[in-house]
C-alpha positions as CSV (number, residue, x, y, z in Angstrom):
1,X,17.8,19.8,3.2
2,X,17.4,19.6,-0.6
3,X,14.8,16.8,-0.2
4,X,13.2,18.6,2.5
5,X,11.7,21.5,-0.3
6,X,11.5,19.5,-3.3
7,X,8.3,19.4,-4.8
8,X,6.9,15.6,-4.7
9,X,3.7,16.5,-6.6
10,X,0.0,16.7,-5.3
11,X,-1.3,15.4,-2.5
12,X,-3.8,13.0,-2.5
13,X,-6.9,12.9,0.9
14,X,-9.2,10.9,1.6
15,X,-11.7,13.0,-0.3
16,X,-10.1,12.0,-3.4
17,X,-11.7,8.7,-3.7
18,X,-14.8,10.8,-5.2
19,X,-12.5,13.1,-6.9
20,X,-13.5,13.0,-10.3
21,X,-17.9,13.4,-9.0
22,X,-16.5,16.4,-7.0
23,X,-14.7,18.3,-10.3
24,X,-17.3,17.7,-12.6
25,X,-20.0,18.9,-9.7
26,X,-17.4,21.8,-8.9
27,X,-17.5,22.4,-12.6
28,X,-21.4,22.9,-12.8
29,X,-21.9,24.9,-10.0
30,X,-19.1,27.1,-11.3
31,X,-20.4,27.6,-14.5
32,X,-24.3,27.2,-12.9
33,X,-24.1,30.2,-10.6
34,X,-23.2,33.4,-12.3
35,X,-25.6,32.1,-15.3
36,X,-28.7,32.1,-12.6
37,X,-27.4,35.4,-11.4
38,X,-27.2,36.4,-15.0
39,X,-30.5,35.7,-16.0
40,X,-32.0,36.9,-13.2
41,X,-30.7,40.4,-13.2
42,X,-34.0,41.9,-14.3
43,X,-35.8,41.0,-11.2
44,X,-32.4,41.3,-9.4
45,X,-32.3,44.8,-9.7
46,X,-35.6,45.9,-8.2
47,X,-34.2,44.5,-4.8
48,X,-33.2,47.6,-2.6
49,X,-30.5,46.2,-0.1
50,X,-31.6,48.5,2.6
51,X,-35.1,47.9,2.5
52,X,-35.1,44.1,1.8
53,X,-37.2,41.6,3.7
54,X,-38.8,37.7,2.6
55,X,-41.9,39.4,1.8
56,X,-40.6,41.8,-0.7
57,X,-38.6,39.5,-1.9
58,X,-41.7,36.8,-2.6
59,X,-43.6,39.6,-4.4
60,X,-40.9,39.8,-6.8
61,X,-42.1,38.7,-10.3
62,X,-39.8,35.1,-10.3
63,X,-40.0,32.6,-12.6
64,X,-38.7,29.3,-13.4
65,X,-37.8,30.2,-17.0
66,X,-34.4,31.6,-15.5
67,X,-33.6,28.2,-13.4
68,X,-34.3,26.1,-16.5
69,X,-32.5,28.1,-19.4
70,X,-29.3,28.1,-16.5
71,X,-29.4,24.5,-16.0
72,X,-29.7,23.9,-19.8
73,X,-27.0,26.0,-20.6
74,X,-24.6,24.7,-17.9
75,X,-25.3,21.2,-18.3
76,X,-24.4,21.8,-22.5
77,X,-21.6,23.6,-21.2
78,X,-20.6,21.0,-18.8
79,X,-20.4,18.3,-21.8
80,X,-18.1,20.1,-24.0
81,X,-15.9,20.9,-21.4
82,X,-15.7,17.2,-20.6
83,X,-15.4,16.1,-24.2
84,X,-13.0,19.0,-24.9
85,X,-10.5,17.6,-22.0
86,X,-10.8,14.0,-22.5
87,X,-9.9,14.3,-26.3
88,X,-7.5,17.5,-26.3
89,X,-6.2,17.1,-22.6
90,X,-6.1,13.6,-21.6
91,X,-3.2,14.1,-19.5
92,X,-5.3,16.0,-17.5
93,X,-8.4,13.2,-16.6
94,X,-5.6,10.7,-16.2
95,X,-4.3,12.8,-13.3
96,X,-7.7,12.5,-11.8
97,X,-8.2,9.0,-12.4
98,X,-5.3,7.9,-10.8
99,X,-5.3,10.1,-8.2
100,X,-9.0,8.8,-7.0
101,X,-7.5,5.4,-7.8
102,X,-5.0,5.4,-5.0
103,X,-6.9,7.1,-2.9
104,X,-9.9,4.3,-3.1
105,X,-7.1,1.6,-3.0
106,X,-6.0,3.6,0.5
107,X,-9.6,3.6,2.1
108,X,-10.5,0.2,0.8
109,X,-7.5,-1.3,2.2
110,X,-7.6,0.7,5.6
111,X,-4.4,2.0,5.0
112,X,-4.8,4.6,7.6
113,X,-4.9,5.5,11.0
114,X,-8.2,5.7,12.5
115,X,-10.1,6.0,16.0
116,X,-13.6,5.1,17.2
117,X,-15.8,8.0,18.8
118,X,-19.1,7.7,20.3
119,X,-22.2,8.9,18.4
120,X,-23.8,11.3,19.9
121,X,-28.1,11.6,19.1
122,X,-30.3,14.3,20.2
123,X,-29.9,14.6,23.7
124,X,-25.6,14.7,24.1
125,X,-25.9,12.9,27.7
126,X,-28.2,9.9,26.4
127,X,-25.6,6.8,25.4
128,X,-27.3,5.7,22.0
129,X,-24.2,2.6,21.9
130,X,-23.8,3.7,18.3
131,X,-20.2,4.6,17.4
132,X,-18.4,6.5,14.4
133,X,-14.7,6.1,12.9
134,X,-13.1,9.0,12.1
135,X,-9.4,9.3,10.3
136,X,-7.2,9.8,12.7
137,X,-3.9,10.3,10.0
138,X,-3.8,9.8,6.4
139,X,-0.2,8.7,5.1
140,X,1.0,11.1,3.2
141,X,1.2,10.6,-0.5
142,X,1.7,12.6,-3.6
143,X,1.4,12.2,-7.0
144,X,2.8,13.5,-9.9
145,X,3.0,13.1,-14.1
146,X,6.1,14.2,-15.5
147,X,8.3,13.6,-18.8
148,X,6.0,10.3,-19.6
149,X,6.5,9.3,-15.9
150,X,4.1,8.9,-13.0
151,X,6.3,9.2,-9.3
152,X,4.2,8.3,-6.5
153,X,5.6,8.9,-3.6
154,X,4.1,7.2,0.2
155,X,5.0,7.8,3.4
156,X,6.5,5.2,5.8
157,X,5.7,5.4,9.3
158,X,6.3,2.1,10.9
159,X,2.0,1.2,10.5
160,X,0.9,-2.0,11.1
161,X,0.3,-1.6,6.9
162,X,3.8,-0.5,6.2
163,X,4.7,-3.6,4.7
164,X,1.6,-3.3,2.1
165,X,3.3,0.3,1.7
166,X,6.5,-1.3,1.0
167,X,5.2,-3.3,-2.1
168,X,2.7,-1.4,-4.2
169,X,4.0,-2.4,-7.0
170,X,1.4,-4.8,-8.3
171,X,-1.3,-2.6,-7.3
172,X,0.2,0.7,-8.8
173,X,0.8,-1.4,-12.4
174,X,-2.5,-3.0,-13.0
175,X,-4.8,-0.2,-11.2
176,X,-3.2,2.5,-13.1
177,X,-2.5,0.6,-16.5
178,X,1.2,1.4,-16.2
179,X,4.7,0.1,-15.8
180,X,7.4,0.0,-13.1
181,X,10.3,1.5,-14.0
182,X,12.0,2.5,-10.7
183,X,11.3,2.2,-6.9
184,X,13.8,4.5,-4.5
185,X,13.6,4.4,-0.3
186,X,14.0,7.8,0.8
187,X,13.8,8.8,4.3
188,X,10.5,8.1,5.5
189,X,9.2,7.8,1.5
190,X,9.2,5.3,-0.6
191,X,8.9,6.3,-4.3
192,X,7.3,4.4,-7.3
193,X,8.0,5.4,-10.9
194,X,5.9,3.8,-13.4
195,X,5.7,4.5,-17.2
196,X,2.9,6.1,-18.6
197,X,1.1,5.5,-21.5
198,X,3.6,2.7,-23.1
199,X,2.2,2.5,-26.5
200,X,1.9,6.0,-26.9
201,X,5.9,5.9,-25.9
202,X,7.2,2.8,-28.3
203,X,9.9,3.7,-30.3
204,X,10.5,2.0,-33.5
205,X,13.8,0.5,-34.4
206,X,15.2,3.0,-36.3
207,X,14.8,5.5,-33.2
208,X,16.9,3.1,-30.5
209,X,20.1,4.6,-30.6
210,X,23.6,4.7,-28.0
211,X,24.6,7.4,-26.7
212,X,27.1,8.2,-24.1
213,X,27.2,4.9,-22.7
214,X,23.3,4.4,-22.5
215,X,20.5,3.2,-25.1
216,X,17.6,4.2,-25.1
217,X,14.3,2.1,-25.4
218,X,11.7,4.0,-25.2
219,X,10.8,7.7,-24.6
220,X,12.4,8.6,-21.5
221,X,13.7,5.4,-21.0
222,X,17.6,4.3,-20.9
223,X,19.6,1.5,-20.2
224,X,22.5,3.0,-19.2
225,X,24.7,0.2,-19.9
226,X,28.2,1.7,-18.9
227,X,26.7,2.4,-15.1
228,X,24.9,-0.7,-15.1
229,X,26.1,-3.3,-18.0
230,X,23.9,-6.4,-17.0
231,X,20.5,-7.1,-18.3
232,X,17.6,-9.9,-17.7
233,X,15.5,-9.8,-20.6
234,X,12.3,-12.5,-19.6
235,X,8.7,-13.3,-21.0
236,X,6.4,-15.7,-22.3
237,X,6.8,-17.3,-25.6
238,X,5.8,-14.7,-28.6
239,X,6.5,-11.7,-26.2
240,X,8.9,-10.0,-28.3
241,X,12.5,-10.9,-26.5
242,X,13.9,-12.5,-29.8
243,X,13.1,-8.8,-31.3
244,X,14.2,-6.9,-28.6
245,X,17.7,-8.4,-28.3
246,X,18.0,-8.0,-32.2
247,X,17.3,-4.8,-31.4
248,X,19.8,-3.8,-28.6
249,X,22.0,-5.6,-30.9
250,X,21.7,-3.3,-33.6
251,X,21.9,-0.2,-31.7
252,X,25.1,-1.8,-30.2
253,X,26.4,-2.7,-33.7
254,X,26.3,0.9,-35.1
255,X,28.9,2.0,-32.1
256,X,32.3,0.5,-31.0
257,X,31.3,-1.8,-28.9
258,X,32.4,-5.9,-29.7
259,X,29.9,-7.9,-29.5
260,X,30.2,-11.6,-28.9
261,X,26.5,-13.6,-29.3
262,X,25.7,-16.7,-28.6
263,X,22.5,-18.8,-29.5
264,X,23.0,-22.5,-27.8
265,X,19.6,-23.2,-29.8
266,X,21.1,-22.5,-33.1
267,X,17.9,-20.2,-33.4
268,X,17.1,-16.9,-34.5
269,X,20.2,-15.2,-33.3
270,X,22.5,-17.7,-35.0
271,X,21.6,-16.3,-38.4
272,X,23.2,-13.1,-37.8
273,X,26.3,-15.0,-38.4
274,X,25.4,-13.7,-42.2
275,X,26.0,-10.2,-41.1
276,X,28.2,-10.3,-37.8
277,X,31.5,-12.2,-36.6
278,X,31.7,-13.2,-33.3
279,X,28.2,-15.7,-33.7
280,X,28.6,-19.2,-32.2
281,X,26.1,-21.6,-31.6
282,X,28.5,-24.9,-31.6
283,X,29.0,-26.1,-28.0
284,X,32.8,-26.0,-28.4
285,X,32.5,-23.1,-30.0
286,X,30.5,-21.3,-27.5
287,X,33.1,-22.9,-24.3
288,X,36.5,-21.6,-26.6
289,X,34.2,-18.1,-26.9
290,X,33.6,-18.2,-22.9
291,X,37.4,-18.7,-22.5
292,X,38.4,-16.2,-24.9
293,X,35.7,-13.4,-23.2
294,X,37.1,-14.3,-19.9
295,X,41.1,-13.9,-20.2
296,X,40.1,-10.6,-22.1
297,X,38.3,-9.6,-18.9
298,X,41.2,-10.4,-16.8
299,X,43.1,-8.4,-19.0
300,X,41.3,-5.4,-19.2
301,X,41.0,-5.4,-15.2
302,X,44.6,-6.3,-14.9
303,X,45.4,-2.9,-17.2
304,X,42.7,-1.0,-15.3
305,X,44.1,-0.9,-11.6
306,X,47.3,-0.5,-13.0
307,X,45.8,3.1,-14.3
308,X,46.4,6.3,-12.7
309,X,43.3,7.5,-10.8
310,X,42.1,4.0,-10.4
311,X,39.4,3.2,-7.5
312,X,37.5,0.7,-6.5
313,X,34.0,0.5,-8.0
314,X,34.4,3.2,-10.4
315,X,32.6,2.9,-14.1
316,X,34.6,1.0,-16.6
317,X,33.8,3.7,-19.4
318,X,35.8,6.3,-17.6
319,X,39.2,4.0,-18.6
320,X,40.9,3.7,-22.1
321,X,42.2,-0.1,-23.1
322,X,44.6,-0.7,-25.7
323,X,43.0,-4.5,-26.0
């Protein structure tokens, strides 16, 4: 019930794949129309609603001096107002971007259900042979930016595309410039969370700090290492995993946590034997490490389900060792 009323964000249509043309020409006429009206008041007021007819109205002393100064004006208008959101509120044109962005990847992809209908000329009864698509349902998808976060959220309704729904992921991550974070099945959704705007979101060293069982590594991003203690760290050569481990490990270092490294290249990591115990990169010392790191787990699983309250499956960080 709960997921039935919770807000997934907005809802991108078809239309959308224009979105950004329609704002800015939504925009204009918004700002267009009560200027025309504005500066044609004057001749405006001489027009008696009871008594009007086209050729009273043609005898009216118009002038294209109105229409011009309105269009200037709106059109200077319309600049700022473009310049003043994409510099003050980018936020904002990134909502349409992206939102145009899925919808064109929808309709390029003919991710939708559509029929073919006959169309019709002048005379209704007189078979031209030309025909006309027309959507017959657009998934269901809705976007929204919160926290540094962008949850996009498509609708699953066994398609013949639903597979290509299944795996947007490398799509979602180079079209919008962003990276995966999380991706959840929920009953008849699936949801994508990506990161938005990572550089904007980098923390520096000094900021990566544990806390209650999670680290966090960049802004509104946590490995919660007590819930889920096992990470992959991968890249290319030069992509920063040498740094990022040294970080983790001084985040780590600052709580109570024993760490045990080991750097079988006698690399980088080797030479925070300076500064930490526990750093092997000898081959028998790294096996006698293993050994030691593997009773201790018996151990501490040995003491745990001997533990009031113990279940299966529960988070280690709930228990208190003695070891």
């Amino acid at each position: 019930m709960r997921e039935l009323f919770q807000y997934r964000g907005t809802k991108i249509r078809p239309r959308d794949q224009n979105l950004i043309l329609q704002t800015v020409l939504g925009s204009a006429l918004l700002l267009w129309f009560p200027l025309t009206i504005l500066f044609y008041c004057p001749v405006l007021s001489h027009i008696n609603i009871k008594t009007i007819s086209w050729p009273l109205i043609r005898q009216l002393p118009w002038s294209y001096q109105g229409l011009i100064i309105s269009l200037a004006v709106t059109l200077f208008c319309l600049i700022l107002v473009v310049l003043l959101v994409m510099y003050k509120f980018p936020d904002y044109y990134r909502k349409l971007v992206h939102r145009q962005k899925i919808a064109r990847m929808f309709m390029t992809n003919n991710w939708y259900e559509k029929n073919t209908q006959q169309s019709g000329g002048f005379f209704k009864d007189l078979d031209t042979g030309k025909t006309k698509e027309r959507i017959a349902h657009f998934p269901r998808i809705y976007y929204r930016l919160k926290d540094g976060l962008i949850h996009v959220q498509v609708e699953i309704m066994m398609s013949s595309y639903q597979e290509q729904l299944l795996h947007l992921e490398p799509k979602l991550e180079s079209g919008l410039y962003c990276e995966m974070v999380d991706k959840i099945l929920h009953d008849s959704y699936v949801e994508y969370t990506l990161l938005y705007d990572t550089i904007a979101h980098r923390l520096s060293i000094d900021q990566v700090v544990c806390k209650d069982g999670a680290v966090k590594l960049m802004e509104n991003v946590y490995w919660e290492y007590d819930a889920l203690p096992h990470m992959l760290i991968a890249g290319g050569t030069g992509g920063g995993k040498t740094y990022f481990i040294l970080t983790l490990i001084e985040a780590l270092s600052k709580t109570n946590a024993k760490l045990t490294i080991l750097d079988p290249k006698n690399a980088d990591l080797a030479d925070l034997e300076e500064v930490l115990p526990d750093v092997y990169y000898d081959p028998d010392d790294m096996l006698a490490a293993l050994s030691r790191f593997y009773d201790e787990m018996r151990q501490r699983n040995t003491e745990m389900k001997k533990m009031d309250g113990y279940q299966t499956g529960q988070n280690y960080g709930l228990y208190t060792f003695s070891c």
